[in-house]
N, C-alpha and C positions, 0 to 999 in steps of 0.2 A: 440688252434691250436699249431701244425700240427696236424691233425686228421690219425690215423694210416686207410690206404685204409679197412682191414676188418670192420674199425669202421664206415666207411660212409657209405659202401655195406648193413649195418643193422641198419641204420639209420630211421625213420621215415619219411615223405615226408614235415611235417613241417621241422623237424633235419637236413634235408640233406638240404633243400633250407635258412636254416638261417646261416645253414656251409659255403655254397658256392656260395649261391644266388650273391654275388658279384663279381662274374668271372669277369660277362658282366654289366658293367656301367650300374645301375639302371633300369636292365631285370631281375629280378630274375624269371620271368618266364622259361628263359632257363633252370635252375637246377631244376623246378618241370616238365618240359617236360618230361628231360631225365631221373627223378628220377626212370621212371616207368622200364627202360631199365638194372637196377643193374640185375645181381652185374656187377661191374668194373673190369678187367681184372689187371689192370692199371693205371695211370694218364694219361698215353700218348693214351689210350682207354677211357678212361672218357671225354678227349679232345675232341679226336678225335667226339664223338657222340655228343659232346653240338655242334661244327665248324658246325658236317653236317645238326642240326637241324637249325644255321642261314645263312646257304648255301641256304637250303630249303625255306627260311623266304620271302614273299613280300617284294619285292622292298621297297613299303611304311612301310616295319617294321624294314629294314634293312637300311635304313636312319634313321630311329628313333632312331636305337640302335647308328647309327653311333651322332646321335645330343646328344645322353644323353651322352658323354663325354665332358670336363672341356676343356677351353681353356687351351693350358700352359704357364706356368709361369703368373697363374690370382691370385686374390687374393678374390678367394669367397667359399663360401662351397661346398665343394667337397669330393665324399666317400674316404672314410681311406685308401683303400688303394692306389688311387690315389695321395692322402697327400704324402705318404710315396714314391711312386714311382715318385715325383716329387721332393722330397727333396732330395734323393738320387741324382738325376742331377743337384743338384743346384739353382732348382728354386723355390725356397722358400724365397731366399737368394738372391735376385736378386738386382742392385742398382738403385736407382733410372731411372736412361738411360737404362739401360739394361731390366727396367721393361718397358720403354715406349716403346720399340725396339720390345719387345714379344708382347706389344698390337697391336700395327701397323699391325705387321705379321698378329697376327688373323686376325684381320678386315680386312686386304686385302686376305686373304686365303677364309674367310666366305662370302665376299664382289664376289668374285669368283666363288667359289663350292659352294655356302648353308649351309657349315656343318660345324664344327671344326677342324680344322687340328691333327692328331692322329699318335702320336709315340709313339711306344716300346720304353721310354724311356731308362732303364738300358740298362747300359756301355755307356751311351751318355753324353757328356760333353754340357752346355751351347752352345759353337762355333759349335758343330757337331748337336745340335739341331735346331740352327738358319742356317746352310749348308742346312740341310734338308728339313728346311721350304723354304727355295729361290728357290733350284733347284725342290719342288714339283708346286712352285706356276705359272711353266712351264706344266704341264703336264694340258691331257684335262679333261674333268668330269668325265669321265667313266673311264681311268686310276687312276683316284684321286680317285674315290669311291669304285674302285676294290682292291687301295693300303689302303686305310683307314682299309678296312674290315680285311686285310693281317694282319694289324695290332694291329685290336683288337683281331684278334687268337694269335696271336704270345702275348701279356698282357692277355687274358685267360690261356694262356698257362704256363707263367712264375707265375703268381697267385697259379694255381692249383700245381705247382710243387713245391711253398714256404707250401701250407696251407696243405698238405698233404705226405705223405709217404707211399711209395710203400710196 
């Protein structure tokens, strides 16, 4: 990686799903979906078509995508680039209190809504990702599940635009 855009556009449907199958937390179904839809105009057009295939998605598949995300700031195996997109905020690196503080949150977030709690982390600090979890853990299910989804496009999005070049 970065894979140059002509090179995924002729990519094979195993090549291009082991390239990018990790957009979407543990779907790589989504990148054999839209394999069939190249070439890509874009990133922001390759996006665009994986979003509108889990827009499209059953309710019941579109909780699943939303559950196969990692609580954060946990400490268990989680795909690479989640790894990376959590260290970056710090929470890899958490102290002891600050680790117990993230678990709390989950379980009263999951304790709540069903699911994980899901932030675009990059540019978020520890304190603006613990803001975030408080004032979501106000909001009702269907807000919470329509802002979850917001934001695993928005971590598709910034994925797609580190592993590739226009």
């Amino acid at each position: 990686m970065p894979y140059p855009l002509a090179q995924l556009n002729q990519m094979t449907e195993a090549e291009f799903v082991q390239a990018i199958g990790p957009t979407f937390e543990d779907t790589p179904q989504i990148a054999a979906q839209v394999w069939p839809q190249r070439p890509f105009a874009s990133v922001a057009d390759l996006h665009s078509r994986m979003v509108a295939l889990v827009r499209a998605m059953a309710e019941a598949d579109q909780l699943a995508l939303i559950q196969a995300h990692p609580d954060l700031g946990t400490r268990v195996a989680m795909a690479e680039a989640s790894v990376a997109e959590q260290s970056q905020a710090g929470l890899t690196q958490l102290s002891a209190a600050e680790y117990e503080q993230f678990q709390s949150l989950n379980q009263r977030y999951k304790e709540r809504f069903g699911f994980p709690f899901i932030l675009a982390v990059a540019g978020h600090t520890k304190a603006s990702i613990l803001e975030n979890f408080t004032q979501r853990l106000t909001n009702d299910l269907a807000t919470e599940k329509a802002t979850a989804l917001r934001q695993i496009e928005t971590i598709a999005h910034l994925r797609l635009s580190s592993w590739i070049q226009d």
